[in-house]
C-alpha positions as CSV (number, residue, x, y, z in Angstrom):
1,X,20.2,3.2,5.8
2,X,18.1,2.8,2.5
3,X,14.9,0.4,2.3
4,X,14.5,-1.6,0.1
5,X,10.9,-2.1,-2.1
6,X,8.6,-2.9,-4.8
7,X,6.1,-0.4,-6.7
8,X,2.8,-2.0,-6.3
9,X,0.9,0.5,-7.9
10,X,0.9,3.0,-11.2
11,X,3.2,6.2,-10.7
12,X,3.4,8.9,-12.1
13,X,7.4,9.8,-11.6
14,X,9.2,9.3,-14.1
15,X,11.4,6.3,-14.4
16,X,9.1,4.4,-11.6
17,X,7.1,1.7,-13.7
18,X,4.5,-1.0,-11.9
19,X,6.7,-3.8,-10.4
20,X,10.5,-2.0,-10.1
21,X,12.4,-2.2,-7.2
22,X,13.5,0.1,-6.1
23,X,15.9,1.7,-3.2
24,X,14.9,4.6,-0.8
25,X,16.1,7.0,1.8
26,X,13.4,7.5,5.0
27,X,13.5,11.1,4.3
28,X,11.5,10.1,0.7
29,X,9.2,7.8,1.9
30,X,5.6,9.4,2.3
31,X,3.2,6.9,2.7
32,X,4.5,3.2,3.1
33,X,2.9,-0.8,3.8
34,X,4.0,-4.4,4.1
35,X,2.7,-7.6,4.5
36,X,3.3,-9.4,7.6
37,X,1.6,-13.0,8.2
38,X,-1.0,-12.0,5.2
39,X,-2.2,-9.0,7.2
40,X,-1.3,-5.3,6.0
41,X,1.0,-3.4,7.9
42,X,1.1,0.5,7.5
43,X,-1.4,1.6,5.0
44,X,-2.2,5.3,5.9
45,X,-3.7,6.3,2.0
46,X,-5.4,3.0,2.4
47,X,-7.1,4.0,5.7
48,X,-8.3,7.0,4.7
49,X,-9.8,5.8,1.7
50,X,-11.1,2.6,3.3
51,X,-12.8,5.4,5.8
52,X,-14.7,6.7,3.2
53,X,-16.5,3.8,2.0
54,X,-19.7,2.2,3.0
55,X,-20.2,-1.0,4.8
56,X,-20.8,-2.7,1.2
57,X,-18.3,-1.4,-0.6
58,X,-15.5,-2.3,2.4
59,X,-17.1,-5.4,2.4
60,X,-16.7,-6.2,-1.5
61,X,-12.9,-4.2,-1.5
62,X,-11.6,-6.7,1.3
63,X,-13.4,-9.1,-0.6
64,X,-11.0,-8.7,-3.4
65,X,-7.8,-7.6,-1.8
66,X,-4.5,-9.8,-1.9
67,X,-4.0,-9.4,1.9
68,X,-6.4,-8.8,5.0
69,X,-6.7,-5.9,7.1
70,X,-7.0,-5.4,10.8
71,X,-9.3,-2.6,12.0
């Protein structure tokens, strides 16, 4: 059964542009997130690059982010 989506960010595949929906197989899905009651549900790429960061900077990117994120 296909999911059903949005590309929220740039890509570089051709024919994907910012905003398309788009249709896809599990099989093709790599990394994946949703929002659920304004929290973020998922994000594996985001965790890892959230682990990364120092107490300021996840402080100032959760700050600015369109959705809040449980630890």
């Amino acid at each position: 059964m296909p999911f059903h989506g949005t590309v929220a960010n740039g890509s570089d595949f051709p024919g994907l542009e910012f905003m398309q929906r788009v249709e896809s197989h599990p099989p093709q899905i790599t990394d994946w997130m949703f929002i659920k009651y304004d929290f973020v549900v998922g994000r594996l790429t985001i965790q890892v690059i959230r682990s990364g960061m120092t107490a300021e900077d996840e402080a100032t990117y959760n700050a600015n982010a369109p959705c809040r994120f449980r630890n």
